[in-house]
N, CA, C and O of each residue as an XYZ file, in Angstrom:
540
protein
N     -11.577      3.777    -26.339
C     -10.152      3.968    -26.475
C      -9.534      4.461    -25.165
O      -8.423      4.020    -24.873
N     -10.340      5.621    -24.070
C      -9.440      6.371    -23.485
C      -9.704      5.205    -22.311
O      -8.923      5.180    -21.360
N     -10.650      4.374    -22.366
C     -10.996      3.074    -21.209
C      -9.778      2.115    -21.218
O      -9.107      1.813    -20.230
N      -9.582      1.640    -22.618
C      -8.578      0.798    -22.873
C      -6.942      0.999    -22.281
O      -6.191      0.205    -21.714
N      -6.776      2.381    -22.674
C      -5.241      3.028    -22.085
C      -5.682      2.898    -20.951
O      -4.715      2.403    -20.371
N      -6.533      3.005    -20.165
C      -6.985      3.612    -18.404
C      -6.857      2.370    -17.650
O      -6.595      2.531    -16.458
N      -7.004      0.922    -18.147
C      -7.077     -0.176    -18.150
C      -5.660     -0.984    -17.798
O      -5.144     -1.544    -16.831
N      -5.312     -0.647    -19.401
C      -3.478     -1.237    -19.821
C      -2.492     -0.166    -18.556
O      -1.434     -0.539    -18.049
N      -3.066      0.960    -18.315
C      -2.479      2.051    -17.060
C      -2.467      1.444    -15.653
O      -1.460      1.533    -14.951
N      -3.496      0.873    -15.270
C      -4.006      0.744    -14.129
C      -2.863     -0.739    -14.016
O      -1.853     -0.503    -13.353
N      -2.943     -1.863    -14.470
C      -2.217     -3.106    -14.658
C      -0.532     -2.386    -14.688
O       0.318     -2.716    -13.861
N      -0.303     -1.467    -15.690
C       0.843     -1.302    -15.406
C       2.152     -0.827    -13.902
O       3.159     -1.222    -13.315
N       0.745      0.706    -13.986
C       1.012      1.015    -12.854
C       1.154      0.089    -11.367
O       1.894      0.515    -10.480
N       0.598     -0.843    -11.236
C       0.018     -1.907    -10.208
C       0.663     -2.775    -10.221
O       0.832     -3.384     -9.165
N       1.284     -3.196    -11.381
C       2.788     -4.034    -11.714
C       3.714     -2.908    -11.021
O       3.814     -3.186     -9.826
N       4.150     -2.191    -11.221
C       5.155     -0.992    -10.854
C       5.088     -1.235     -9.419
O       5.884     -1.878     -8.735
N       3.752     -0.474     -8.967
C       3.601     -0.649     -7.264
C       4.345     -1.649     -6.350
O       5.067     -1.597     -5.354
N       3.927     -2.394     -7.004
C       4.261     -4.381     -6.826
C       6.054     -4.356     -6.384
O       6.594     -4.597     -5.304
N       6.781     -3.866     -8.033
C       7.332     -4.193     -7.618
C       8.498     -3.210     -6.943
O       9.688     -3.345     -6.659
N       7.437     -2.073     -6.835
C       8.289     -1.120     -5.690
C       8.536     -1.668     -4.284
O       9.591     -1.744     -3.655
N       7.241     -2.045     -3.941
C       7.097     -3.230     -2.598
C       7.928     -4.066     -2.548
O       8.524     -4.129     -1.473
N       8.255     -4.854     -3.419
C       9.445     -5.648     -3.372
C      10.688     -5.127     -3.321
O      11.527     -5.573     -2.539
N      10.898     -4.272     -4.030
C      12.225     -3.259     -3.961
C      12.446     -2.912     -2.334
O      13.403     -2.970     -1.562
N      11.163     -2.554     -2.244
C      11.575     -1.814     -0.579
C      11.584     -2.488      0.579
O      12.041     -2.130      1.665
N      10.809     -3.938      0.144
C      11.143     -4.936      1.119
C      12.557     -5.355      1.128
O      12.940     -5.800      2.210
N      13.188     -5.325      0.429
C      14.450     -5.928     -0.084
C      15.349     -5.277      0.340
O      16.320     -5.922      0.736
N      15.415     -3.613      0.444
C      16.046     -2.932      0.624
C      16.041     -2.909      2.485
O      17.075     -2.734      3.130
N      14.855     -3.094      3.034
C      14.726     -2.748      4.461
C      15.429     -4.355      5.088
O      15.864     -4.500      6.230
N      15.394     -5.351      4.099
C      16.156     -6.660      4.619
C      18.010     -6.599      4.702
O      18.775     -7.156      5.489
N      18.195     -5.974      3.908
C      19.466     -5.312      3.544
C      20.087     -4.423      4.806
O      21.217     -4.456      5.293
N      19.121     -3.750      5.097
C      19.531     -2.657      6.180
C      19.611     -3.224      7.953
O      20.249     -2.996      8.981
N      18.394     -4.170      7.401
C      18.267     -4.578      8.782
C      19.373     -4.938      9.964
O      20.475     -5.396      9.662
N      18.961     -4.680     11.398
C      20.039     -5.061     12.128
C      19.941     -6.483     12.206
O      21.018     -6.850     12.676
N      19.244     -7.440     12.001
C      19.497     -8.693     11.957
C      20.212     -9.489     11.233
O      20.331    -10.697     11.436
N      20.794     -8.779     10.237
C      22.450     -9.140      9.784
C      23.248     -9.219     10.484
O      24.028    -10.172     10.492
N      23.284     -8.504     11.072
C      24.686     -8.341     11.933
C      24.814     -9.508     12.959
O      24.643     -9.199     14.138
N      25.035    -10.537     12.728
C      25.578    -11.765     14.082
C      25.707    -11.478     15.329
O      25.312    -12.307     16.150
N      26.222    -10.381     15.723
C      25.994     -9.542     17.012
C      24.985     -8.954     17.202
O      25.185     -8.290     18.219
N      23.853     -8.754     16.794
C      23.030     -8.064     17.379
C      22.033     -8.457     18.083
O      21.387     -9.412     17.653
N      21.618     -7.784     19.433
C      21.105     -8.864     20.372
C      19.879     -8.003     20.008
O      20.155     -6.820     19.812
N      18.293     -8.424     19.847
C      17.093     -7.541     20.088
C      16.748     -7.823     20.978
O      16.667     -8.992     21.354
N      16.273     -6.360     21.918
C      15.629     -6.103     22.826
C      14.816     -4.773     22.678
O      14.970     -4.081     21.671
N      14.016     -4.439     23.601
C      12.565     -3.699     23.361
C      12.980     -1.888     23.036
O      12.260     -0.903     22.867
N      14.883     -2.132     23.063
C      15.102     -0.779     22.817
C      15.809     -0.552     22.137
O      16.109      0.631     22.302
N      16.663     -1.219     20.923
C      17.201     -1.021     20.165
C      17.176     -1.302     18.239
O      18.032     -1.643     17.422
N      15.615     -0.916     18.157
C      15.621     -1.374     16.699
C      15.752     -0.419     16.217
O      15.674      0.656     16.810
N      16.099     -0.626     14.437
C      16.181      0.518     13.895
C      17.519     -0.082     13.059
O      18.182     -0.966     13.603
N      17.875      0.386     11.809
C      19.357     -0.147     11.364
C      20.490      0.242     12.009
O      20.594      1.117     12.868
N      21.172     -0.324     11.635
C      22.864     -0.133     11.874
C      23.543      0.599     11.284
O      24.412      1.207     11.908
N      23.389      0.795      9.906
C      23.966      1.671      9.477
C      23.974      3.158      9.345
O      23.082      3.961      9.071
N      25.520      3.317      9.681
C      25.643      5.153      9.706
C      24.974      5.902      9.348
O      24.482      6.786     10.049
N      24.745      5.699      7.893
C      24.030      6.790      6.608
C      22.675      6.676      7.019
O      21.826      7.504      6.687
N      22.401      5.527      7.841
C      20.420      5.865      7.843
C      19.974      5.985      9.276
O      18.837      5.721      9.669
N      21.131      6.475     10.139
C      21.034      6.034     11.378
C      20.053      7.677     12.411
O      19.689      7.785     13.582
N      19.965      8.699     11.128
C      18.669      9.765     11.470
C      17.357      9.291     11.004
O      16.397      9.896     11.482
N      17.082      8.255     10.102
C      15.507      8.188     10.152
C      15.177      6.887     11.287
O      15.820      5.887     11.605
N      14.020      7.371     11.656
C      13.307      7.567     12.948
C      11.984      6.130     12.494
O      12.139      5.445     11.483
N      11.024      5.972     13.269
C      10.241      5.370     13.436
C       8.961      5.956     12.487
O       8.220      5.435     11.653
N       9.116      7.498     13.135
C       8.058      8.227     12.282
C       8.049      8.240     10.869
O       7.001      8.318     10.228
N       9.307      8.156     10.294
C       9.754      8.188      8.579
C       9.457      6.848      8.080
O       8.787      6.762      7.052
N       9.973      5.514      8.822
C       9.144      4.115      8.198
C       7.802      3.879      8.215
O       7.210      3.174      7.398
N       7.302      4.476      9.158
C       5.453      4.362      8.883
C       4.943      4.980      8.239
O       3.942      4.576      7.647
N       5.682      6.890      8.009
C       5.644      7.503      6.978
C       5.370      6.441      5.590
O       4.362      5.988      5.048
N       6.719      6.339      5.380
C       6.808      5.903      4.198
C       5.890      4.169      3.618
O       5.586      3.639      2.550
N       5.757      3.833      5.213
C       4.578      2.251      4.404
C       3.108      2.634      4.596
O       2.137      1.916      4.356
N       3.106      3.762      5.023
C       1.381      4.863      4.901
C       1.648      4.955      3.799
O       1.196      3.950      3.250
N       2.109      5.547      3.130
C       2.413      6.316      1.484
C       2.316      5.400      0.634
O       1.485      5.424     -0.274
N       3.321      4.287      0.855
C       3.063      2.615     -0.062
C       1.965      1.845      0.000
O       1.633      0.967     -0.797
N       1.282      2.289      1.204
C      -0.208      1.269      1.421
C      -1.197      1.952      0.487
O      -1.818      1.367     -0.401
N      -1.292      3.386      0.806
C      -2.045      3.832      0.213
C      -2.196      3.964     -1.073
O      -3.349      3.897     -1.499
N      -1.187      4.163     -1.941
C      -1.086      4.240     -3.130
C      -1.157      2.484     -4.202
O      -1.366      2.187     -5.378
N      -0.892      1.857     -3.116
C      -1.042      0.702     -3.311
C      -3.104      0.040     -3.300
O      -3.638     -0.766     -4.063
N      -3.608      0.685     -2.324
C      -4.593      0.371     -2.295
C      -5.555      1.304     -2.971
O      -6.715      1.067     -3.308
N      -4.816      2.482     -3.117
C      -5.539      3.244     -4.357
C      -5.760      2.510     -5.628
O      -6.808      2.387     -6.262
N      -4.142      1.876     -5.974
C      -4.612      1.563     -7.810
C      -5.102      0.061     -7.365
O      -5.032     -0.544     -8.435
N      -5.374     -0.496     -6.779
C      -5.904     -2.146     -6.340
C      -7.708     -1.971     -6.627
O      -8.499     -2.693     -7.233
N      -7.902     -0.525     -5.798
C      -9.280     -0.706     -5.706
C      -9.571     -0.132     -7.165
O     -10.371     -0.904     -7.694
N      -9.258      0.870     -7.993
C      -9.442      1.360     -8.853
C      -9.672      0.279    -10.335
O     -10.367      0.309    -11.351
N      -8.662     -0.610     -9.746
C      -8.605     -1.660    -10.665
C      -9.885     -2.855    -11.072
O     -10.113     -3.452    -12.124
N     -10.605     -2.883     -9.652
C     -11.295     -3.772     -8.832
C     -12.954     -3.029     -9.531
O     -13.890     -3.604    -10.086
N     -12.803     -1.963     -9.285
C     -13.883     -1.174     -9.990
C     -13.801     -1.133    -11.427
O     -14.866     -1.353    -12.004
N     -12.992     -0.949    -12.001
C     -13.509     -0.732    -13.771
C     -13.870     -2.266    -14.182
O     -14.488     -2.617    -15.187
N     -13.260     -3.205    -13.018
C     -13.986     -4.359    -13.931
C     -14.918     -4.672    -13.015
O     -15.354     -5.809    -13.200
N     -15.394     -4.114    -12.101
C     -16.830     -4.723    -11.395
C     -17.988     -4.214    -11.965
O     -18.248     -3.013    -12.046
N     -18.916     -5.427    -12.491
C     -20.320     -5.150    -12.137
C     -20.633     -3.487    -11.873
O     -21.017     -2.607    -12.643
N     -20.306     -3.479    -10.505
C     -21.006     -2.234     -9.664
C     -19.787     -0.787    -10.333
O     -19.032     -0.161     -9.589
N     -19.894     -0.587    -11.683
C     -18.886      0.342    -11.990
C     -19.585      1.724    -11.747
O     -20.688      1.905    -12.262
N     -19.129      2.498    -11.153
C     -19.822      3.888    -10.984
C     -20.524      4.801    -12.608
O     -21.483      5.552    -12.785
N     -19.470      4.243    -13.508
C     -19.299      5.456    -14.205
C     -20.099      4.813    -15.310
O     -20.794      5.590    -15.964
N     -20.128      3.510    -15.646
C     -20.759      2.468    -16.347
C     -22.353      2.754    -15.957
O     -23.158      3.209    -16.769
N     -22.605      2.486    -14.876
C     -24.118      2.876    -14.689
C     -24.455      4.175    -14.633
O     -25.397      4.408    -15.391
N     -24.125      4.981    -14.130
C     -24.520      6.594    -14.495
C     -24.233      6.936    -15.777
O     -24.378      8.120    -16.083
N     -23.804      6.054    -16.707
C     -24.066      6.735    -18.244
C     -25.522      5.824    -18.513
O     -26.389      6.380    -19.187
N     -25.774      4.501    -18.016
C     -26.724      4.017    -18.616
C     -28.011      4.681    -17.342
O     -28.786      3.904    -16.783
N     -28.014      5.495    -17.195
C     -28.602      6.827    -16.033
C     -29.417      5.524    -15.346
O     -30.494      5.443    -15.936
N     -29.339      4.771    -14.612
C     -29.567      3.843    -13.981
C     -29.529      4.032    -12.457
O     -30.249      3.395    -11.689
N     -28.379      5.221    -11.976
C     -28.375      5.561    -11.086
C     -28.910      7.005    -10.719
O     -28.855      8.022    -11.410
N     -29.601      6.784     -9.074
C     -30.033      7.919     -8.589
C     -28.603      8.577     -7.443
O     -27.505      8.021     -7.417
N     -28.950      9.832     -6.581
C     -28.283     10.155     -6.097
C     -27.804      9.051     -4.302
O     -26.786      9.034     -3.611
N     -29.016      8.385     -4.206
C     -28.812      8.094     -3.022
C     -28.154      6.469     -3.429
O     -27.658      5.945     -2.431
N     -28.077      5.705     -4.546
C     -27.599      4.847     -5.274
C     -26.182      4.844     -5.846
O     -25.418      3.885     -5.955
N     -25.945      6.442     -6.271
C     -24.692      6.791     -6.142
C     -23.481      7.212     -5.103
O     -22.322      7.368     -5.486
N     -23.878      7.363     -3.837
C     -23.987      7.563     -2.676
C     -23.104      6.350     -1.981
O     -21.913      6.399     -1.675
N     -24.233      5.001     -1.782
C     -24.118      3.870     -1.564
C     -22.858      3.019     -1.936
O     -22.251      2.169     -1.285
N     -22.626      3.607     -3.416
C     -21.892      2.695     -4.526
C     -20.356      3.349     -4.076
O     -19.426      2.558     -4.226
N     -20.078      4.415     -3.656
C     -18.910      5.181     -3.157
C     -18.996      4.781     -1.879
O     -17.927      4.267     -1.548
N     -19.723      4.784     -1.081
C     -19.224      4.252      0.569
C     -18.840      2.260     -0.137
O     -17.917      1.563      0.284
N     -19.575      1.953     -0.920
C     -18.574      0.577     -0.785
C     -17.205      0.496     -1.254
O     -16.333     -0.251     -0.812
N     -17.086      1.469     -2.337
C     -15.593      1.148     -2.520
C     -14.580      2.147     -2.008
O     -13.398      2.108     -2.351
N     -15.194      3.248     -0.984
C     -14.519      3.227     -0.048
C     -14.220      2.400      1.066
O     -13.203      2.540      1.746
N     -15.379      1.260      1.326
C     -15.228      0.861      2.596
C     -14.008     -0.232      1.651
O     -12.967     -0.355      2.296
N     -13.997     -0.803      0.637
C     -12.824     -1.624      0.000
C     -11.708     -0.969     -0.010
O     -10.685     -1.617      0.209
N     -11.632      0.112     -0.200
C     -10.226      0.623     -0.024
C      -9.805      0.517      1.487
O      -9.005     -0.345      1.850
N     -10.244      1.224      2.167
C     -10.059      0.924      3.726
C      -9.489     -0.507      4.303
O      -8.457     -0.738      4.933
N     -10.450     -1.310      3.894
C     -10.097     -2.522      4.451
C      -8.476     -2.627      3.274
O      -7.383     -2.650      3.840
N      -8.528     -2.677      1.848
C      -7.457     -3.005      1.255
C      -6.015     -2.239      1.826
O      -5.004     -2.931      1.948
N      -5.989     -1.035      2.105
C      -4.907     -0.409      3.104
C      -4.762     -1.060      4.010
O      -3.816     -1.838      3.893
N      -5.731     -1.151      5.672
C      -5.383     -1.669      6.057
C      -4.713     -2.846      6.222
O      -3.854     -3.033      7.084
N      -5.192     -3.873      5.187
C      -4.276     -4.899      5.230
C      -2.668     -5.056      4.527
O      -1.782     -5.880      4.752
N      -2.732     -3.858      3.564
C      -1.364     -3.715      3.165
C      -0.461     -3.055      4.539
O       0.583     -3.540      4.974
N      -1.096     -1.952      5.021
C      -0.556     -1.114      6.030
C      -0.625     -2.544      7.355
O       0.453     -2.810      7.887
N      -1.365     -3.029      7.616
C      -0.567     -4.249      9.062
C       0.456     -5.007      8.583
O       1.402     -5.230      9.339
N       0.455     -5.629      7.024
C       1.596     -6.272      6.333
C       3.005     -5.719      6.626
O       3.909     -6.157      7.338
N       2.889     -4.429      5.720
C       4.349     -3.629      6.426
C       4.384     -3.949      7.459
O       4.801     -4.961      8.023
N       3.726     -2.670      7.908
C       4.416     -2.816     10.053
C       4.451     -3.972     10.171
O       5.566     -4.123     10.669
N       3.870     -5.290     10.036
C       4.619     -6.796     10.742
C       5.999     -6.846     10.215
O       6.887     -7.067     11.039
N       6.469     -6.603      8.423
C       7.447     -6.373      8.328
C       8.751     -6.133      8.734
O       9.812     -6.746      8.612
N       8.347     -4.895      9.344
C       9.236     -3.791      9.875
C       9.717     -4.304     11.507
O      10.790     -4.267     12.109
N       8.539     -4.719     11.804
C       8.546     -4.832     13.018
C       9.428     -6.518     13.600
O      10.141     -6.718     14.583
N       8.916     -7.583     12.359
C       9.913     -8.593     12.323
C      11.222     -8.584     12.230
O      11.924     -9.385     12.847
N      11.801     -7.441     11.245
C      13.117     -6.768     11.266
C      13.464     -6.150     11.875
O      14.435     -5.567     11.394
N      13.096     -5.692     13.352
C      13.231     -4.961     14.248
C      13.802     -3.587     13.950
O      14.703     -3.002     14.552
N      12.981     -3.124     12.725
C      13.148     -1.695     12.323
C      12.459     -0.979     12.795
O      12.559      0.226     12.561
N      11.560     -1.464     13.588
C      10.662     -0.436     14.330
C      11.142     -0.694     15.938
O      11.917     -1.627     16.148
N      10.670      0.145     17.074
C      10.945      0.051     18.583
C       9.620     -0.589     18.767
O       9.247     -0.926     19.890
């Protein structure tokens, strides 16, 4: 039962994620200075145009697509695991696993998360950086 909710959670949540990403892509297309018909890019003026957002910085958009990658590649991998084969929690009840087996089984789906961030996290920044929201 508490697998099933953890399951129908994980899909939901991951739908949500999804379409926060889209939300915020949408929103940073909106802002962008490449609306504006006048705007010429060059290597020193990205960043929006508008007044109201014209204090966040470079540091606050990577901020914020660190925060989206990660959480993004949190529930991806989490997801990736309850239905793999190699489930941590699945084999240490059927005591199948030792410590150096359990060990192993966490550096891989850490090394999957890693790689899964990173590729969400270069996605953004190309993003950002196509919209010349970044310098």
């Amino acid at each position: 039962m508490v697998r099933q909710l953890f399951h129908s959670f994980s899909f939901k949540s991951l739908g949500f994620f999804l379409l926060l990403t889209v939300v915020s892509g949408v929103f940073v297309y909106q802002v962008s200075p490449l609306r504006d018909p006048a705007f010429q890019p060059n290597s020193g003026n990205g960043g929006t145009l508008m007044p109201w957002l014209q204090g966040i910085g470079d540091k606050h958009w990577t901020g914020l697509i660190t925060l989206l990658a990660s959480v993004l590649a949190t529930n991806a991998t989490v997801l990736i695991q309850r239905r793999s084969p190699l489930n941590i929690t699945r084999l240490a009840e059927q005591s199948d696993l030792n410590g150096v087996k359990t060990a192993l089984l966490v550096m891989v789906w850490l090394g999957l998360w890693v790689l899964i961030f990173g590729g969400f996290w270069v996605l953004f920044i190309g993003f950002l950086l196509n919209q010349w929201m970044l310098d």
